[in-house]
CHARMM-style PDB file with segment names, atoms N, HN, CA, C and O in Angstrom:
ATOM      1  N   UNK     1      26.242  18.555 -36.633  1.00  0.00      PROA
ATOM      2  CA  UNK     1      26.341  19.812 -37.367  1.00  0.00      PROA
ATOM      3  C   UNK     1      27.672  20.495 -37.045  1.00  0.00      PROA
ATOM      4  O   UNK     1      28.275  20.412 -35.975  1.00  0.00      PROA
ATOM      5  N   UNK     2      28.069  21.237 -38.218  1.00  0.00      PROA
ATOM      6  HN  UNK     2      27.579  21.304 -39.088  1.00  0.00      PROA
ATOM      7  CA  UNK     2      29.654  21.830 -37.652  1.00  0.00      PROA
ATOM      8  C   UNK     2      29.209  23.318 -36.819  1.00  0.00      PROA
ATOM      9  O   UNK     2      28.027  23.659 -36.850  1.00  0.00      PROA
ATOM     10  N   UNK     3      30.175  24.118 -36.124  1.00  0.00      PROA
ATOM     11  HN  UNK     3      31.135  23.841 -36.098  1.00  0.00      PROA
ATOM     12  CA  UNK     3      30.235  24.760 -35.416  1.00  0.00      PROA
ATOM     13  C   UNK     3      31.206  25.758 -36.126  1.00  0.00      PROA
ATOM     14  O   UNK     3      31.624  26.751 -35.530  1.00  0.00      PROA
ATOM     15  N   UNK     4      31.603  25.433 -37.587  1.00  0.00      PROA
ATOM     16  HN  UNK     4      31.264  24.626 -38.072  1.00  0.00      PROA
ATOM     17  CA  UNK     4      32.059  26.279 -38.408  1.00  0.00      PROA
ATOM     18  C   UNK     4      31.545  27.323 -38.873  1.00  0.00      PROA
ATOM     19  O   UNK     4      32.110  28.415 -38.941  1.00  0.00      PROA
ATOM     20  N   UNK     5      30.082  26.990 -39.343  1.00  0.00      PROA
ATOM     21  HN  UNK     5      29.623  26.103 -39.288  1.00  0.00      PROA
ATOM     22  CA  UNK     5      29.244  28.358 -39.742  1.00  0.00      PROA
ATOM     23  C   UNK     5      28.383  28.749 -38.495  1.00  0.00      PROA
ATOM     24  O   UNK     5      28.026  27.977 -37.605  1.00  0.00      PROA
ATOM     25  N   UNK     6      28.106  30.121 -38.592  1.00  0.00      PROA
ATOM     26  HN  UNK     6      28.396  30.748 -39.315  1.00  0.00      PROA
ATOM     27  CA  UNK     6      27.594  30.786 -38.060  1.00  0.00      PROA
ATOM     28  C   UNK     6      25.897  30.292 -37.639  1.00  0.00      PROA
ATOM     29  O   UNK     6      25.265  29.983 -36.629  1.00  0.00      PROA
ATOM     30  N   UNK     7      25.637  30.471 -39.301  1.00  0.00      PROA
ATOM     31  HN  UNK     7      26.150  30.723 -40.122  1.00  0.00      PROA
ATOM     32  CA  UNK     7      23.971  29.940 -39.086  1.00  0.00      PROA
ATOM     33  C   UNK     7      23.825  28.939 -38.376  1.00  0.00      PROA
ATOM     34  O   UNK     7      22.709  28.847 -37.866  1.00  0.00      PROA
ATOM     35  N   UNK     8      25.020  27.610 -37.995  1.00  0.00      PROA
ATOM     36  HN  UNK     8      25.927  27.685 -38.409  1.00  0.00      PROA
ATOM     37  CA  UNK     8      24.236  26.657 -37.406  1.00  0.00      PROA
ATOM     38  C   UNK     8      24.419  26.855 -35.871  1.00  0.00      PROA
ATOM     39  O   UNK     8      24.316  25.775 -35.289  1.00  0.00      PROA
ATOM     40  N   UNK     9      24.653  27.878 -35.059  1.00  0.00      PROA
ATOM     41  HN  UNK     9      24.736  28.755 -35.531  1.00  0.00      PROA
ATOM     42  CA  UNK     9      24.657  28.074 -33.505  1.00  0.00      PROA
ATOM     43  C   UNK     9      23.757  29.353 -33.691  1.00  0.00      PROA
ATOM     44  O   UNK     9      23.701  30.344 -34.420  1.00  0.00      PROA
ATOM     45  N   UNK    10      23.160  28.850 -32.750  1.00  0.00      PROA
ATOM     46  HN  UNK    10      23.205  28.045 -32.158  1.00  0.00      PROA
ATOM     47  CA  UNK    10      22.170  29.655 -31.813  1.00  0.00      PROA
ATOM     48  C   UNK    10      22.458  29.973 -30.646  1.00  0.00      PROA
ATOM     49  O   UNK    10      23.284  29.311 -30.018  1.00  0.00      PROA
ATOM     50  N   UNK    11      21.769  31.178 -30.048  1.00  0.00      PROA
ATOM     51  HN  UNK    11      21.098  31.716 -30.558  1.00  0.00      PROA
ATOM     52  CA  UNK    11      21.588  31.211 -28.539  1.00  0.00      PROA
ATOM     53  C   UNK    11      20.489  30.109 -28.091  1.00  0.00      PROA
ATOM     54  O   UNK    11      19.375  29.879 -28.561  1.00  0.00      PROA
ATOM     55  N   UNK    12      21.269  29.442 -26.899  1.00  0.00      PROA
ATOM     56  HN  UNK    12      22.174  29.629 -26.518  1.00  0.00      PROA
ATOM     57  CA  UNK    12      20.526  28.465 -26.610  1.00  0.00      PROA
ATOM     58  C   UNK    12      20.572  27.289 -26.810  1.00  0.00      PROA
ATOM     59  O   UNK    12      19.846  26.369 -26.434  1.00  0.00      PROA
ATOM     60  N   UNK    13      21.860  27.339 -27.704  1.00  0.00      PROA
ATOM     61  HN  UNK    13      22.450  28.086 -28.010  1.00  0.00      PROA
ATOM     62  CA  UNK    13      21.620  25.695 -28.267  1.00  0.00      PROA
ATOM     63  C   UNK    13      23.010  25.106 -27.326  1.00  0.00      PROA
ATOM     64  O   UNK    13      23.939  25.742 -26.828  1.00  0.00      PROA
ATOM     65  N   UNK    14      22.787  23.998 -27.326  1.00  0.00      PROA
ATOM     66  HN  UNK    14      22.033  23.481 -27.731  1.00  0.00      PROA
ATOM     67  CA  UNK    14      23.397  22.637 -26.396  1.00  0.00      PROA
ATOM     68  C   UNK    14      25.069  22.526 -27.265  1.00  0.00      PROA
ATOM     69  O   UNK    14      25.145  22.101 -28.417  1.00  0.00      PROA
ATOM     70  N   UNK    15      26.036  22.890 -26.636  1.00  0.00      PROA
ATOM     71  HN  UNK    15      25.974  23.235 -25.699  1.00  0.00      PROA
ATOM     72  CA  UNK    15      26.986  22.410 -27.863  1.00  0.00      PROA
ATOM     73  C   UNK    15      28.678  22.329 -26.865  1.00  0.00      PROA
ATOM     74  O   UNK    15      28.851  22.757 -25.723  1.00  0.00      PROA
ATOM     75  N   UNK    16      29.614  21.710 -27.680  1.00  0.00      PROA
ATOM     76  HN  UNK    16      29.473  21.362 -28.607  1.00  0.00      PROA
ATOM     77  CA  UNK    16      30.553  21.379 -27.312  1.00  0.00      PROA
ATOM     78  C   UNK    16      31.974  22.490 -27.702  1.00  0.00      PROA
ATOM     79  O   UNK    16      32.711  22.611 -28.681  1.00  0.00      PROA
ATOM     80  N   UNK    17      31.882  23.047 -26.604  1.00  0.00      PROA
ATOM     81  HN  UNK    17      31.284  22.949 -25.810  1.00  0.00      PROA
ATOM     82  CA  UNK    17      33.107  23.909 -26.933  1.00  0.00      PROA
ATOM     83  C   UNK    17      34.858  23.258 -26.537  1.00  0.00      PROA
ATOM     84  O   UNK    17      35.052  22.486 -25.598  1.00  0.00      PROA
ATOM     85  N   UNK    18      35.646  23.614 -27.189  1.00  0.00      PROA
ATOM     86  HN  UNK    18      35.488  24.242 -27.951  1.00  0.00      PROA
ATOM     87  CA  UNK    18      37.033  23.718 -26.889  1.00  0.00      PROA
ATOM     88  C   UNK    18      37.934  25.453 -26.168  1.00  0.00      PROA
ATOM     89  O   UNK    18      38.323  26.426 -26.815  1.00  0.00      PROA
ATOM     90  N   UNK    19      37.984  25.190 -24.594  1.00  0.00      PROA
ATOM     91  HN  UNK    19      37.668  24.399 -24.069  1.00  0.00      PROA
ATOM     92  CA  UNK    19      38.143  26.494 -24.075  1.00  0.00      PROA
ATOM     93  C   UNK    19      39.725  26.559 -24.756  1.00  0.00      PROA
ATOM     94  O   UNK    19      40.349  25.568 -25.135  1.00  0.00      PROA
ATOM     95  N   UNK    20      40.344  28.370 -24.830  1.00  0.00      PROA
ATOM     96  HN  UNK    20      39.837  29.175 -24.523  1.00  0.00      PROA
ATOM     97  CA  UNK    20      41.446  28.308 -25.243  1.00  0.00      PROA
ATOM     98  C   UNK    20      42.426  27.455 -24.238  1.00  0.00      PROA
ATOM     99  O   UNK    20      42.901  26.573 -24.953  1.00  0.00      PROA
ATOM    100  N   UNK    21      42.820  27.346 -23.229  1.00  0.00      PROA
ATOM    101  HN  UNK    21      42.434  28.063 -22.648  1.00  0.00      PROA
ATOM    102  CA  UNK    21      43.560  26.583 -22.540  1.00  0.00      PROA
ATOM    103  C   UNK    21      43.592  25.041 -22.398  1.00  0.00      PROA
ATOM    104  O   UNK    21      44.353  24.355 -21.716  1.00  0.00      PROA
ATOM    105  N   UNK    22      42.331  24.577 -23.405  1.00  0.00      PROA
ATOM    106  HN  UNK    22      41.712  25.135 -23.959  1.00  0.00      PROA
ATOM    107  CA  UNK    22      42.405  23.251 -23.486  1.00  0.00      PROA
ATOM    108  C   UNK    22      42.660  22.456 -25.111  1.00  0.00      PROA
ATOM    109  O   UNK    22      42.599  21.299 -25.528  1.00  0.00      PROA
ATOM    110  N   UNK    23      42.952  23.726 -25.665  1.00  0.00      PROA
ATOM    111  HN  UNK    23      43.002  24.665 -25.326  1.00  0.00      PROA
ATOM    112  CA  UNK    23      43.247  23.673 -27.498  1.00  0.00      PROA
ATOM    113  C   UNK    23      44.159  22.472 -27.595  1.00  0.00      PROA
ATOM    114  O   UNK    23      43.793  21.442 -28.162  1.00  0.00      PROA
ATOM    115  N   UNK    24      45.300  22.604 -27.062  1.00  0.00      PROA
ATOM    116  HN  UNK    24      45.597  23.440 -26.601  1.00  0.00      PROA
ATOM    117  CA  UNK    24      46.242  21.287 -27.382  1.00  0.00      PROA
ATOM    118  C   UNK    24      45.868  19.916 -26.899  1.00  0.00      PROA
ATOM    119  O   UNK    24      46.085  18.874 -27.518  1.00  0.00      PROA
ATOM    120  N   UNK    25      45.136  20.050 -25.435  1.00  0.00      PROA
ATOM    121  HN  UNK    25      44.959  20.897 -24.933  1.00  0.00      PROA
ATOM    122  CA  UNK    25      44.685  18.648 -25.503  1.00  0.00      PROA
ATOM    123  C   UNK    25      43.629  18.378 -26.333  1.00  0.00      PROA
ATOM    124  O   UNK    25      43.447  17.176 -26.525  1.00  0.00      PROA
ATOM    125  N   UNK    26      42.869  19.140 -26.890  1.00  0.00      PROA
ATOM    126  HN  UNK    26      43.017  20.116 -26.734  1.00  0.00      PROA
ATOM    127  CA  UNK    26      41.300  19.277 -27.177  1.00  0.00      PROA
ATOM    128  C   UNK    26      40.125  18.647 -26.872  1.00  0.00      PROA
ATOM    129  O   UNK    26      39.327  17.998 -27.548  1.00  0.00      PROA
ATOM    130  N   UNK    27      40.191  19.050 -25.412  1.00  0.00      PROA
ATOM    131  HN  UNK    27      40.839  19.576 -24.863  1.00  0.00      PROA
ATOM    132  CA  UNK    27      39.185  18.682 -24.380  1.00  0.00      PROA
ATOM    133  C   UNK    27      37.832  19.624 -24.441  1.00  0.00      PROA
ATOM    134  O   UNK    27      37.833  20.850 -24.550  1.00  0.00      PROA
ATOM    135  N   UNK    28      36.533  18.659 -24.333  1.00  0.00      PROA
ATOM    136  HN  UNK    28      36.532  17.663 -24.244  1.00  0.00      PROA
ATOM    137  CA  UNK    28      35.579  19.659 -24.641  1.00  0.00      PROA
ATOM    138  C   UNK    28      34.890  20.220 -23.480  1.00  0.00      PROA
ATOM    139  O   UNK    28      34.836  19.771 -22.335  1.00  0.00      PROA
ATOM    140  N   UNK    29      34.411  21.200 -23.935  1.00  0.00      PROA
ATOM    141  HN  UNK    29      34.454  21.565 -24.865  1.00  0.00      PROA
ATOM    142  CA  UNK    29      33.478  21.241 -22.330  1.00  0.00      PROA
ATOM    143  C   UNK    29      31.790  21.463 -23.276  1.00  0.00      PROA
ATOM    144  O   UNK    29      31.513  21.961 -24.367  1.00  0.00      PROA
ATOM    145  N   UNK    30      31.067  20.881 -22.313  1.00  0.00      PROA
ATOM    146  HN  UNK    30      31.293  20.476 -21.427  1.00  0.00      PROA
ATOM    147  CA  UNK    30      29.928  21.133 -22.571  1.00  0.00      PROA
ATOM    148  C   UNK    30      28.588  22.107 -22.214  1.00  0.00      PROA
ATOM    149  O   UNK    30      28.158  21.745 -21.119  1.00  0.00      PROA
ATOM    150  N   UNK    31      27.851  23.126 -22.720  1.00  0.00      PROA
ATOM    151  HN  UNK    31      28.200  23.420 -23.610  1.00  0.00      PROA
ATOM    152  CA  UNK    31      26.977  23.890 -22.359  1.00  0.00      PROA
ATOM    153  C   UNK    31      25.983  24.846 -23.260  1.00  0.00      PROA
ATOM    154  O   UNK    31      25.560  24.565 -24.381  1.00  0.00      PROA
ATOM    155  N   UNK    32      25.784  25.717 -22.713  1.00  0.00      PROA
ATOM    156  HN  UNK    32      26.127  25.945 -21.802  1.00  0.00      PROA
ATOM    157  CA  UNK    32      24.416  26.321 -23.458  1.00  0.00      PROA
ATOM    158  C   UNK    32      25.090  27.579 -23.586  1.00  0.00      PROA
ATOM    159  O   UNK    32      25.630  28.145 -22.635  1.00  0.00      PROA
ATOM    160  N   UNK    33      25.054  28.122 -25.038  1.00  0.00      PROA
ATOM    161  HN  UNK    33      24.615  27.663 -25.810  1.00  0.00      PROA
ATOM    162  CA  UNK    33      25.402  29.212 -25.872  1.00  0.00      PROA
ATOM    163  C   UNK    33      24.529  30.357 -24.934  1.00  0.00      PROA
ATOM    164  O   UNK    33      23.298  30.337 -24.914  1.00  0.00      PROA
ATOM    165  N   UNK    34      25.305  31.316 -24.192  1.00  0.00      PROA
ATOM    166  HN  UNK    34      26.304  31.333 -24.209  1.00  0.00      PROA
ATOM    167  CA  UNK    34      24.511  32.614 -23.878  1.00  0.00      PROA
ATOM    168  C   UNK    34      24.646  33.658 -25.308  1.00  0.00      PROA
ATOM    169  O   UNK    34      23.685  34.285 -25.753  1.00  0.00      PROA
ATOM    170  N   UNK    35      25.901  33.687 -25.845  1.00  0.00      PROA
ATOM    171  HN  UNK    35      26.682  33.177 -25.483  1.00  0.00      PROA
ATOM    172  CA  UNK    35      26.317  34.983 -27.039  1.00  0.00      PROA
ATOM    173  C   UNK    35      27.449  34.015 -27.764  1.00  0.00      PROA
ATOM    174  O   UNK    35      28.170  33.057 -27.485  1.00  0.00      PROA
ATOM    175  N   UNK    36      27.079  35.047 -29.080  1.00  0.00      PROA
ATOM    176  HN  UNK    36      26.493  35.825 -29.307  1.00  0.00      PROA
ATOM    177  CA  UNK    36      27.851  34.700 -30.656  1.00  0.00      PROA
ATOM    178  C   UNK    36      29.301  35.844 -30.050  1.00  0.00      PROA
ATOM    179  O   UNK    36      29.194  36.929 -29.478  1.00  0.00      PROA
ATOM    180  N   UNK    37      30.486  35.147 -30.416  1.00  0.00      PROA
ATOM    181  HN  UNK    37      30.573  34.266 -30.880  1.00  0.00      PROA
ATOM    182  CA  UNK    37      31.159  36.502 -30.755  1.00  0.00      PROA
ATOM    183  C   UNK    37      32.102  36.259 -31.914  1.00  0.00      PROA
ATOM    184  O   UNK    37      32.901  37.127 -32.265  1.00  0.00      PROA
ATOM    185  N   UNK    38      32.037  35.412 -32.342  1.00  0.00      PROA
ATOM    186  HN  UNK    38      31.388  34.707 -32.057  1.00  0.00      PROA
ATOM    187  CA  UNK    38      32.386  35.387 -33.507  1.00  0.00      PROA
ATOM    188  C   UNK    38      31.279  36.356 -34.562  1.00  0.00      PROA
ATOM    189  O   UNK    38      30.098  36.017 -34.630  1.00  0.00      PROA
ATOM    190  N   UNK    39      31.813  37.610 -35.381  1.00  0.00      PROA
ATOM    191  HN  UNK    39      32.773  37.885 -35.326  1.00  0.00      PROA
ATOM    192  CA  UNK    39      30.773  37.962 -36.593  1.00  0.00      PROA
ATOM    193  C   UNK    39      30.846  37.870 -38.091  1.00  0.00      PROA
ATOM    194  O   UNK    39      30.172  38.351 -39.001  1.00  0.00      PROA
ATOM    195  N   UNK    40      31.901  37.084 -38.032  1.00  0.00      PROA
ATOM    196  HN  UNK    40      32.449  36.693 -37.293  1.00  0.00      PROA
ATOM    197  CA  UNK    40      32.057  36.699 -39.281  1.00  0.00      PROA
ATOM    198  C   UNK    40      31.222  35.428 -39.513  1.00  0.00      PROA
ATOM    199  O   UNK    40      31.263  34.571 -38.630  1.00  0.00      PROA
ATOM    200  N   UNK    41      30.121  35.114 -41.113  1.00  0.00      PROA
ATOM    201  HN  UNK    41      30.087  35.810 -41.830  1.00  0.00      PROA
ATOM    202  CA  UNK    41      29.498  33.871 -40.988  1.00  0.00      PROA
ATOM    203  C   UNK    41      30.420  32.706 -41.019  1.00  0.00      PROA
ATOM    204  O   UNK    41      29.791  31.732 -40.606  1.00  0.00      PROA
ATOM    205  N   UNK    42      31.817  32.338 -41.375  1.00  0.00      PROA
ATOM    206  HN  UNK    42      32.328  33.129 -41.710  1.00  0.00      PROA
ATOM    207  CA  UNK    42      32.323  31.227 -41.266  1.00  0.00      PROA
ATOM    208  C   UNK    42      33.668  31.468 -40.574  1.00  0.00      PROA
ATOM    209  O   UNK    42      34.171  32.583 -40.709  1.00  0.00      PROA
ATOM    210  N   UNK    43      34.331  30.501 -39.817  1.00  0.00      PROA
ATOM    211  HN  UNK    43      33.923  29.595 -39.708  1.00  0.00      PROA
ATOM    212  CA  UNK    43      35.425  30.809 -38.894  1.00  0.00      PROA
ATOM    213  C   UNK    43      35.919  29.424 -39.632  1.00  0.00      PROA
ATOM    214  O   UNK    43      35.189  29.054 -40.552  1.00  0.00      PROA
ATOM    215  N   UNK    44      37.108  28.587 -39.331  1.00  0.00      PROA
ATOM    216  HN  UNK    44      37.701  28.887 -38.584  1.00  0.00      PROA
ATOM    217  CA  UNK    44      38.189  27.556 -39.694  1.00  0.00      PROA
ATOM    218  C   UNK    44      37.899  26.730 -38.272  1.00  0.00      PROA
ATOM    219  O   UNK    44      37.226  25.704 -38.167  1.00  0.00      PROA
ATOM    220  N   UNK    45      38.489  27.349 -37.355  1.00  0.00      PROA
ATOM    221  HN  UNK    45      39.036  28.183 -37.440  1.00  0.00      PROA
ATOM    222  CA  UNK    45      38.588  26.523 -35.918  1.00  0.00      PROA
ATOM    223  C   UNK    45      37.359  26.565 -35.129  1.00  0.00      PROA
ATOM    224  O   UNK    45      37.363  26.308 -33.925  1.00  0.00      PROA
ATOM    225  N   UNK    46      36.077  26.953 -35.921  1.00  0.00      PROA
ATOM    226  HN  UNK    46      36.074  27.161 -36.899  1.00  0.00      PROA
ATOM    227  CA  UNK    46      34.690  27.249 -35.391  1.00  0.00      PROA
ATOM    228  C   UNK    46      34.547  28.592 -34.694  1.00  0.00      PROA
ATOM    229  O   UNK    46      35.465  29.400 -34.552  1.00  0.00      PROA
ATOM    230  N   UNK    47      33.063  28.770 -34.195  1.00  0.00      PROA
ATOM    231  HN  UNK    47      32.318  28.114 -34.311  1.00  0.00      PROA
ATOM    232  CA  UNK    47      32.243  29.816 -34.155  1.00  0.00      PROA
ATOM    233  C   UNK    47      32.800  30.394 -32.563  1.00  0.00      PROA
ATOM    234  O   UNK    47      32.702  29.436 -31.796  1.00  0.00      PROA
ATOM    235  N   UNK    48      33.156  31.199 -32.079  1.00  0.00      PROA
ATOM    236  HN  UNK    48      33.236  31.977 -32.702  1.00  0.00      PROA
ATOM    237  CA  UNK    48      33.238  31.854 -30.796  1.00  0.00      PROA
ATOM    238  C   UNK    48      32.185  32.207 -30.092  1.00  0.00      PROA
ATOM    239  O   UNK    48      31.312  33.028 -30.372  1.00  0.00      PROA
ATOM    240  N   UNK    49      32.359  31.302 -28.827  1.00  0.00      PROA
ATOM    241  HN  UNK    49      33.068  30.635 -28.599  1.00  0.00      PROA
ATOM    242  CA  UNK    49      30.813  31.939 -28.017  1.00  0.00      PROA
ATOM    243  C   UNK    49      31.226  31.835 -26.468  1.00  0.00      PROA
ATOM    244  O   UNK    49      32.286  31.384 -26.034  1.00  0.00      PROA
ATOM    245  N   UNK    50      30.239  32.312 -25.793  1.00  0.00      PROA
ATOM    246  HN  UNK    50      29.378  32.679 -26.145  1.00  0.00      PROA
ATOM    247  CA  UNK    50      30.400  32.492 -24.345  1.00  0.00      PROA
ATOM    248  C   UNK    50      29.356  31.767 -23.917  1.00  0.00      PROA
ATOM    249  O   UNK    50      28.277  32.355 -23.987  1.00  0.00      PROA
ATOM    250  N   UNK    51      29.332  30.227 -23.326  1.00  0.00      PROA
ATOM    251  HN  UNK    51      30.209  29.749 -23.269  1.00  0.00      PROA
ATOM    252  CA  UNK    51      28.569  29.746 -22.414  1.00  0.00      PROA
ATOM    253  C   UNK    51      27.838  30.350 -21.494  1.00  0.00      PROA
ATOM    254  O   UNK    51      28.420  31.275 -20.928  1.00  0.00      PROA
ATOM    255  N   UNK    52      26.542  30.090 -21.093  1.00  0.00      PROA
ATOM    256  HN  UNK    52      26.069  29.339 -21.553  1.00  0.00      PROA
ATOM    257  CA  UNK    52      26.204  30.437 -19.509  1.00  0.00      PROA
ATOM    258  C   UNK    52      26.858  30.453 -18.341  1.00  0.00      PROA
ATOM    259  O   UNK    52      26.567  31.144 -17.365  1.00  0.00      PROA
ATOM    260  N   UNK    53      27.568  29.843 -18.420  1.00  0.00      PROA
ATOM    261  HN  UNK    53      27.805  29.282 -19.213  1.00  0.00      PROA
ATOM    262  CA  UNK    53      28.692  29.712 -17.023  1.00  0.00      PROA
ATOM    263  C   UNK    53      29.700  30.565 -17.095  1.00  0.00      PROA
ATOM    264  O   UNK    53      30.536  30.609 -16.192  1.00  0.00      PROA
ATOM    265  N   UNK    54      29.782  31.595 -18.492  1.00  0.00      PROA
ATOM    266  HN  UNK    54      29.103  31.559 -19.225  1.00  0.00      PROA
ATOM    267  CA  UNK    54      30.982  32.499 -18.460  1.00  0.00      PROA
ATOM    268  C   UNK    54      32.139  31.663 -19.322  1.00  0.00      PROA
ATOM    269  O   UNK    54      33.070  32.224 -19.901  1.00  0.00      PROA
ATOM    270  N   UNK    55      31.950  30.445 -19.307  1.00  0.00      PROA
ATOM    271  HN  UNK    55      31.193  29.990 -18.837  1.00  0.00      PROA
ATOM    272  CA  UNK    55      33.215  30.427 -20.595  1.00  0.00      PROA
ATOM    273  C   UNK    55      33.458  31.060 -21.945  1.00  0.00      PROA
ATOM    274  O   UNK    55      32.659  31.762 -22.564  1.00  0.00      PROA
ATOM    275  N   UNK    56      34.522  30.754 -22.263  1.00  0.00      PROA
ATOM    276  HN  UNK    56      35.171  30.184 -21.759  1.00  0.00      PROA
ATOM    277  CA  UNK    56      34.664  31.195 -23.647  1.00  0.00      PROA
ATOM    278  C   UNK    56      35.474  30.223 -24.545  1.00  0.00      PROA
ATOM    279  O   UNK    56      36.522  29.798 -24.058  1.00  0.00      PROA
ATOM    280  N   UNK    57      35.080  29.755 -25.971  1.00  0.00      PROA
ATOM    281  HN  UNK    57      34.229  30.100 -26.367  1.00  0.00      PROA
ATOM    282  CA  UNK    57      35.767  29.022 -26.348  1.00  0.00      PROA
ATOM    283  C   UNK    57      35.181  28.764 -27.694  1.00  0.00      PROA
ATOM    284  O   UNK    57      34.007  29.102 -27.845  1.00  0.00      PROA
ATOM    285  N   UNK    58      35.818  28.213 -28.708  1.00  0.00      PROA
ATOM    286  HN  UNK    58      36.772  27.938 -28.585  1.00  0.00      PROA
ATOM    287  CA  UNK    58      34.782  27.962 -30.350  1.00  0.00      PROA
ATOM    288  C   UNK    58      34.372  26.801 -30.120  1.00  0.00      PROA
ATOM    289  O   UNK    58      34.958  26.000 -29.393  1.00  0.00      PROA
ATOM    290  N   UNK    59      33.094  26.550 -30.847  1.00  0.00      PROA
ATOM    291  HN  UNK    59      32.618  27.201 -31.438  1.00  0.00      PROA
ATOM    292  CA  UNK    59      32.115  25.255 -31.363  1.00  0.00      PROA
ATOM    293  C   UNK    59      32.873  24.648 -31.917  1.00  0.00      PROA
ATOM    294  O   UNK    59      33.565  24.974 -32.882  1.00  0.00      PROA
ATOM    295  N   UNK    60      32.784  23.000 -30.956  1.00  0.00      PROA
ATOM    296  HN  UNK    60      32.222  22.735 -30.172  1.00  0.00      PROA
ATOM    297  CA  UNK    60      33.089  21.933 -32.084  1.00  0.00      PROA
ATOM    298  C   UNK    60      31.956  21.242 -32.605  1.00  0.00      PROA
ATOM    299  O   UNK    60      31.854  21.010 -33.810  1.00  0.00      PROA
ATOM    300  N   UNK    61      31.267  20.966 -31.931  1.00  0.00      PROA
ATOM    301  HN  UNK    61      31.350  21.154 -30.952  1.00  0.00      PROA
ATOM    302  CA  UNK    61      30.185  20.291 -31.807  1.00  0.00      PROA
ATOM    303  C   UNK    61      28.663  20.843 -31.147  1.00  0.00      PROA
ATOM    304  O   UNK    61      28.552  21.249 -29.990  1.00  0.00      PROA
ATOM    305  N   UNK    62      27.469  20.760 -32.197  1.00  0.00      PROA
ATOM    306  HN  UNK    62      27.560  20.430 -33.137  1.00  0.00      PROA
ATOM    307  CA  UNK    62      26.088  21.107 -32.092  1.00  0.00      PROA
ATOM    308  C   UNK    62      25.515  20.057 -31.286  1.00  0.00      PROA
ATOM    309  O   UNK    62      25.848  18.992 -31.805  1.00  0.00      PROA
ATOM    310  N   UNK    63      24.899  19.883 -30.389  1.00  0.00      PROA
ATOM    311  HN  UNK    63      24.629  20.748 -29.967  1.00  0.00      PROA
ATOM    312  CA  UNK    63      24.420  18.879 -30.071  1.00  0.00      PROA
ATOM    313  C   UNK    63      22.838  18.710 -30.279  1.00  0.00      PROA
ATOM    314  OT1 UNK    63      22.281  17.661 -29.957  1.00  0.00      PROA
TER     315      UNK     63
END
């Protein structure tokens, strides 16, 4: 599922982010959506969220 629209992330859901400092390599990190901060329903470079662990970074990947 893309990580472009809004509707498809949840809190809670399992997914693959790209943190900003890893954009050029585009290395993912993996974890569980605590918050949306993206509020627009569709973004280009995906949805903005903050992991449980405190990251921050957009959805590439739903898992």
């Amino acid at each position: 599922m893309s990580g472009n629209n809004r509707n498809n992330v949840h809190i809670g859901a399992e997914v693959k982010i790209v943190l900003k400092k890893d954009q050029r390599s585009g290395k993912l990190t993996e974890g569980v959506v605590e918050k949306l901060l993206t509020s627009s329903p569709t973004h280009p470079h995906g949805i903005k969220v903050r992991l449980e662990s405190g990251e921050v970074g957009r959805v590439k990947e739903i898992l």
